[in-house]
C-alpha positions in Angstrom: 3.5 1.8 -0.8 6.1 0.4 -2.5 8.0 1.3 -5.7 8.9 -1.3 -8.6 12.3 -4.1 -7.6 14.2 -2.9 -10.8 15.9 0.4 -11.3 14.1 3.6 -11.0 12.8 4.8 -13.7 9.6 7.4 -14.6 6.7 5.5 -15.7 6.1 4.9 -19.9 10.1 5.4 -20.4 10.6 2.6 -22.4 8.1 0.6 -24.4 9.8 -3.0 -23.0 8.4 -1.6 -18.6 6.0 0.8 -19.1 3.1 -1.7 -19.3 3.8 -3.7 -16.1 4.6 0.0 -14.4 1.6 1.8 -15.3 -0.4 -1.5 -14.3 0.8 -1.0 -10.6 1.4 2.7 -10.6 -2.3 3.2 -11.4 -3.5 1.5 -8.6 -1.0 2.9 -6.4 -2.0 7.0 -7.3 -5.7 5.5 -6.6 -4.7 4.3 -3.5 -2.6 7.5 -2.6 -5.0 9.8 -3.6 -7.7 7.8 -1.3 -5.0 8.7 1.9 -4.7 12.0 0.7 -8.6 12.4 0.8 -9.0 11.3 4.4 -6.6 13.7 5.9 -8.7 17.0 4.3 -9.9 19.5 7.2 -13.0 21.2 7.4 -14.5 20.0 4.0 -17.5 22.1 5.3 -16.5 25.4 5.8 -16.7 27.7 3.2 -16.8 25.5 0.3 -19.0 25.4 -2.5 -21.6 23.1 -1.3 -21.3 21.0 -4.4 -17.8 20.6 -3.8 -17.9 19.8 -0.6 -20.2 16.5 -1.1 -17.2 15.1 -3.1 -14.8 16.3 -0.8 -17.0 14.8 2.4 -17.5 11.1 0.6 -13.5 11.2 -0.3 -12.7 12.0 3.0 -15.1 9.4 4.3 -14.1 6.2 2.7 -10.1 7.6 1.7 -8.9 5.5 4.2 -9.5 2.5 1.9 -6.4 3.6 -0.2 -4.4 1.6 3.0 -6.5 -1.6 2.2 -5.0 -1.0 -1.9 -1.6 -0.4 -0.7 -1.7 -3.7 1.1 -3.0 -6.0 -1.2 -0.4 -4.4 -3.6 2.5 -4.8 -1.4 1.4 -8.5 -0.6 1.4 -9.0 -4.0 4.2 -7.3 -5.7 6.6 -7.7 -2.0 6.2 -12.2 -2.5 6.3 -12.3 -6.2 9.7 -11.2 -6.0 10.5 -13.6 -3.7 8.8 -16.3 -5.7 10.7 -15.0 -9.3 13.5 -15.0 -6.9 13.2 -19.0 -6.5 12.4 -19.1 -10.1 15.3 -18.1 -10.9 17.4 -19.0 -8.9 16.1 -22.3 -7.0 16.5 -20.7 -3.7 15.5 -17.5 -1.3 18.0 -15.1 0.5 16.0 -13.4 3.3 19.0 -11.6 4.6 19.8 -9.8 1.1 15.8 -9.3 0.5 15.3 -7.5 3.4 18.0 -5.2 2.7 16.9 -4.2 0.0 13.5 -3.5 1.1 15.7 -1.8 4.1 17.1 1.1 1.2 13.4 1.6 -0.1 11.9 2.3 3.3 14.3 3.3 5.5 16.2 6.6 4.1 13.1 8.7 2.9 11.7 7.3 6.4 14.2 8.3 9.0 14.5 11.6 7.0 10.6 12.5 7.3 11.1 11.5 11.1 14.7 13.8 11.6 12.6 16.6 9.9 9.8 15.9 12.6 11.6 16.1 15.3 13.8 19.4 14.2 9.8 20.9 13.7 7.8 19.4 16.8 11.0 17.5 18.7 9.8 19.6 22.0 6.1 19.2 22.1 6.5 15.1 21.3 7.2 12.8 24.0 10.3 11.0 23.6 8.5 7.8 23.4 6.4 8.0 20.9 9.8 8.8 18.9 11.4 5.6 20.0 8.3 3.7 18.7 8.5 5.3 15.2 11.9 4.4 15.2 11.6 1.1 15.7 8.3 0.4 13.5 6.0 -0.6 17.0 4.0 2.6 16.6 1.1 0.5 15.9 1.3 -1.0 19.0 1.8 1.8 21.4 1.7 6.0 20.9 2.8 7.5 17.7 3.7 10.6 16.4 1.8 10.9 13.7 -1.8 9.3 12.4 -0.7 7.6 9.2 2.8 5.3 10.0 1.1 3.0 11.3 0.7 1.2 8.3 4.5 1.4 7.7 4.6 -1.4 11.2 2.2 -3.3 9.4 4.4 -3.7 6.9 7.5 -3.7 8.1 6.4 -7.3 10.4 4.9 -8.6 7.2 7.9 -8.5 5.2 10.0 -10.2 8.4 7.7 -12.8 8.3 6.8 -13.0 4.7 10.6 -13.4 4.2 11.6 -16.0 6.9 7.8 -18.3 6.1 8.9 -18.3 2.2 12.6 -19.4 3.2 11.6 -22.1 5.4 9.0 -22.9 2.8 11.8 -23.3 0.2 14.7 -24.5 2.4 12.2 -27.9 3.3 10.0 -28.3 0.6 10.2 -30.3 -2.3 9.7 -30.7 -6.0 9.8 -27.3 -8.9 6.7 -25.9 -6.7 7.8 -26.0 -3.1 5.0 -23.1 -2.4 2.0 -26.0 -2.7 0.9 -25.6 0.5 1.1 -21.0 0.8 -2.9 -20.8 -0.4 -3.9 -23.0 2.8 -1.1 -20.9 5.2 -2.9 -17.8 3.8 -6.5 -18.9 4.1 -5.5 -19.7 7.5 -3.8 -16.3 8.6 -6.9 -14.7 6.8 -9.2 -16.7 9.0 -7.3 -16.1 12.3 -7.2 -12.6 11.7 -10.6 -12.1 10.8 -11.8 -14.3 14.2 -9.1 -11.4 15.8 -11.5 -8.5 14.9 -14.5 -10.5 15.7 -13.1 -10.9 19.1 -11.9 -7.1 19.4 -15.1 -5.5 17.9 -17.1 -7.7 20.4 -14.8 -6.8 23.6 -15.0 -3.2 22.3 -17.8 -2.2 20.1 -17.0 1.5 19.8 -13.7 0.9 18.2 -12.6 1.9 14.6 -9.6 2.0 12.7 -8.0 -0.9 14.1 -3.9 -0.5 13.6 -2.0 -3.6 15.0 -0.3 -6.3 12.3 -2.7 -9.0 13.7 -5.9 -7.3 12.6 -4.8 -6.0 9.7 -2.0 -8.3 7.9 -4.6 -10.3 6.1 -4.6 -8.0 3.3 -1.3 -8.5 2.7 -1.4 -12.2 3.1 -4.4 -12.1 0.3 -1.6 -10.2 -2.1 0.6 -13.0 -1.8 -2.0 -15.6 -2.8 -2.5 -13.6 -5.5 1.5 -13.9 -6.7 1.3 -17.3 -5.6 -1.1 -18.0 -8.6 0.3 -15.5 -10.8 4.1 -16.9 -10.5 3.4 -20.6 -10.8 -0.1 -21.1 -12.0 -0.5 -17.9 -14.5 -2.1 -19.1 -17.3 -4.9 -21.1 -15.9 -5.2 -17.7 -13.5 -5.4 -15.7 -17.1 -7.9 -18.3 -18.6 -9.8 -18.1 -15.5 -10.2 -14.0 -15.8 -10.6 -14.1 -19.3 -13.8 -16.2 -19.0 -15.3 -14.1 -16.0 -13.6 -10.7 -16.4 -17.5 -8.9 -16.4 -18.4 -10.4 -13.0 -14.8 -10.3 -11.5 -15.3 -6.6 -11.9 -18.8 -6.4 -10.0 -18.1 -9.1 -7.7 -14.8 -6.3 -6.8 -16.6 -3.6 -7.3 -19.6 -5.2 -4.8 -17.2 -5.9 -2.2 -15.9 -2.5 -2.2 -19.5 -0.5 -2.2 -20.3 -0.8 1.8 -16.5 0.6 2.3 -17.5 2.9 0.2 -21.1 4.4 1.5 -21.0 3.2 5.2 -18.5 4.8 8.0 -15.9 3.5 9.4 -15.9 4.7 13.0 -18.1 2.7 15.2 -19.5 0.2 12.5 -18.8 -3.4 13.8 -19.3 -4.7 10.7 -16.8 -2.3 8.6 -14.5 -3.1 11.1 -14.3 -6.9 10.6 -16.1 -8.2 7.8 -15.3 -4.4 6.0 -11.8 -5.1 6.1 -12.1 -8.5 4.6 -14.2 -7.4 1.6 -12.4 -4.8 0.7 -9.0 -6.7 0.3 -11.3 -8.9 -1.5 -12.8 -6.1 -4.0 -9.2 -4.9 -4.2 -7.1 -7.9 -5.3 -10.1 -8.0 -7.7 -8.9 -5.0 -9.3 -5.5 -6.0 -9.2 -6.0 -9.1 -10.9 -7.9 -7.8 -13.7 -5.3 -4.9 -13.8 -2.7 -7.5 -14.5 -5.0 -9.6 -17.0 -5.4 -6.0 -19.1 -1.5 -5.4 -19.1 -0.9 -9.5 -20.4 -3.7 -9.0 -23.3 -2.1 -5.8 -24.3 -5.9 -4.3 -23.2 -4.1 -1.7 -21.1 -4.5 2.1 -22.3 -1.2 2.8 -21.5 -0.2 6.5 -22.8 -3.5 7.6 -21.2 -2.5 6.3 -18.0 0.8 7.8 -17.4 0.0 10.8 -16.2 -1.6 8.9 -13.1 0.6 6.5 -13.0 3.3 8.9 -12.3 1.6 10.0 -8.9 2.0 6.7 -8.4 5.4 5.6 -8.9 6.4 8.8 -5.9 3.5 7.6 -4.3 5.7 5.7 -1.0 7.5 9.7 -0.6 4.0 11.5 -1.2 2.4 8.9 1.3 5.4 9.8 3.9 4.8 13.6 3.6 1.3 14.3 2.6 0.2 14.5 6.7 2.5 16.9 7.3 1.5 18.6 4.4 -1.9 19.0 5.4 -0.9 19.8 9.2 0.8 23.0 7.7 -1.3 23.7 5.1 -4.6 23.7 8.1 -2.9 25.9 10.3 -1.7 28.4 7.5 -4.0 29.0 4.9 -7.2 29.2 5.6 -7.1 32.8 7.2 -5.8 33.9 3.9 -7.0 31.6 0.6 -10.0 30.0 2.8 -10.3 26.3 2.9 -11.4 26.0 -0.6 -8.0 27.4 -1.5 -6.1 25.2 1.2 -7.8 21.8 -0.1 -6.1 22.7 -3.5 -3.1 23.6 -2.0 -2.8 20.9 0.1 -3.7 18.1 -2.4 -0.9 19.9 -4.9 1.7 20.6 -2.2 1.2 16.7 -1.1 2.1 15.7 -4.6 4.7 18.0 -4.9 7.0 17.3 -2.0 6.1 13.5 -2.4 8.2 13.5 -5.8 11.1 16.3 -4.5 11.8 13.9 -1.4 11.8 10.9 -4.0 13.8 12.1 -6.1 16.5 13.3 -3.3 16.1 10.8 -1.2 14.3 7.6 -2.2 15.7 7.5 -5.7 19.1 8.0 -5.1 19.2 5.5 -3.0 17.8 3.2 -4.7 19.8 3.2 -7.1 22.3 2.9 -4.6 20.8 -0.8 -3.5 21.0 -1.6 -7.5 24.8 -1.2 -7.1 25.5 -2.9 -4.0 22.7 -5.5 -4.1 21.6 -6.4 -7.5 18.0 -8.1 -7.7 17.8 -11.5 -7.4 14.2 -11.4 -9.4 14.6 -9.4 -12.7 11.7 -10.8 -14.0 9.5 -9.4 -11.0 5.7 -9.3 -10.7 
């Protein structure tokens, strides 16, 4: 969910970015559009039954897009940090998580004032304080998507704090050496985690806290690992196997794909695994196109502008579909409130971007200039 490190700009407007943003931006509308899909209502009811098979299946497996978003925060989130020491032979944790403090925080706290102003006296005050304070994960929320915002929000204290000890005490142009093993090893913890939690409680799905679910993130940063200080053998390698990189991804992703989430033991350990797997796949290859110049950019942009708002559309498209359920049907029907709701998602996403998000991130760029230029 997160937008590029440099200064905002719209996606293709200048030939020098618009390759590495539509890259990224693509991936992120896929993954937004996926969220988007699992919060539909009543993709049965009076909707063209051919319709409604697409809309059941996107609804079904849209809470994938989560799994994308991760391994592209991982991935995009430590390669700054790694340009960072590039550049600069050292990490500032203290000004990095300020500046991921101006992208998440404003358009955040805004979505969460405008909840309480709507639903402040139906909500227990609680489940407030634990929005406010990112452990909504961990105890009752307001609403059924944030939860991934606590995810992330630990991962980036951590990821900030493990990379600065990392290059504080390490030694040598590559003081990183040892991140692949630390990230095999939180990948392996965290997939004994779910074992251990799908075993205790078999009927369980959607499992929210940062233990079971950081490993995607973990498995973005390996991926910048490699790209930042071992890119072109990484290239060379995807060059030589780009035809069964894309099946082995495309395999891995399948069962997430066709099997249901709630109640399957195995989509809920080894399912989360594979499809951080299939993802950083994509991701890689994604990267590889935009290096060869394989990329069809200008046919891309479109999408790829979804996803450049796609952090704001992510932050409103629940209450958009909570309106649109309880308004529209009785008038347009719910083939009419599907559209509306997918279009009104979309819509507010880029107002409350361009309001909020954008201008103050632009307002970071002042105050705290990037460290990492040269970002992922």
């Amino acid at each position: 969910m997160e937008a590029s490190e440099q200064a905002p700009q719209a996606p293709g407007s200048s030939p020098a970015s618009a390759d590495r943003l539509v890259a990224l931006d693509v991936l992120r509308a896929v993954a937004v559009l996926m969220v988007i899909g699992r919060h539909l209502h009543n993709v049965d009811v009076g909707i063209p039954p051919v319709l409604a098979v697409v809309l059941r299946r996107w609804h079904a497996c849209g809470w994938m897009g989560v799994d994308l978003f991760f391994v592209l925060s991982g991935f995009l989130v430590s390669g700054l940090l790694f340009s960072e020491y590039r550049r600069t032979g050292g990490l500032r944790p203290g000004r990095f998580l300020a500046r991921r403090g101006f992208k998440i925080y404003p358009g955040y706290y805004v979505f969460l004032l405008v909840t309480w102003l709507w639903v402040g006296g139906r909500i227990p005050r609680d489940a407030f304080l634990h929005e406010l304070f990112f452990i909504q994960n961990y105890s009752s929320r307001i609403w059924n998507h944030t939860w991934s915002l606590a995810v992330e929000e630990h991962f980036y204290l951590g990821l900030a704090l493990l990379l600065w000890a990392f290059a504080r005490f390490g030694r040598g142009p590559d003081p990183f050496r040892a991140w692949p093993r630390v990230c095999l090893g939180v990948m392996g913890l965290v997939f004994a985690l779910r074992l251990r939690q799908q075993s205790l409680h078999p009927q369980g799905d959607l499992l929210l806290p940062t233990h079971a679910r950081i490993d995607g993130l973990f498995f973005g940063t390996l991926l910048a690992y490699r790209w930042a200080f071992h890119r072109e053998a990484l290239l060379a390698w995807i060059r030589r196997f780009r035809a069964p990189l894309l099946a082995g991804s495309l395999a891995c992703l399948l069962p997430g794909l066709l099997l249901p989430l709630e109640g399957s033991f195995f989509m809920n350990t080894a399912g989360f695994s594979l499809n951080y797997l299939g993802f950083g796949g994509l991701v890689m290859l994604a990267v590889a196109a935009t290096a060869d110049g394989r990329l069809p950019t200008p046919l891309l942009v479109p999408l790829a502008r979804v996803g450049f708002y796609s952090y704001s559309i992510y932050l409103w498209h629940s209450m958009a579909s909570g309106l649109c359920a309880h308004y529209l049907p009785p008038r347009i029907g719910w083939t009419g409130t599907t559209i509306v709701y997918v279009a009104a998602s979309i819509v507010a996403g880029i107002i409350a971007a361009k309001l909020i998000e954008i201008p103050f991130l632009r307002l970071r760029d002042r105050l705290l200039p990037s460290a990492a230029r040269a970002a992922v």
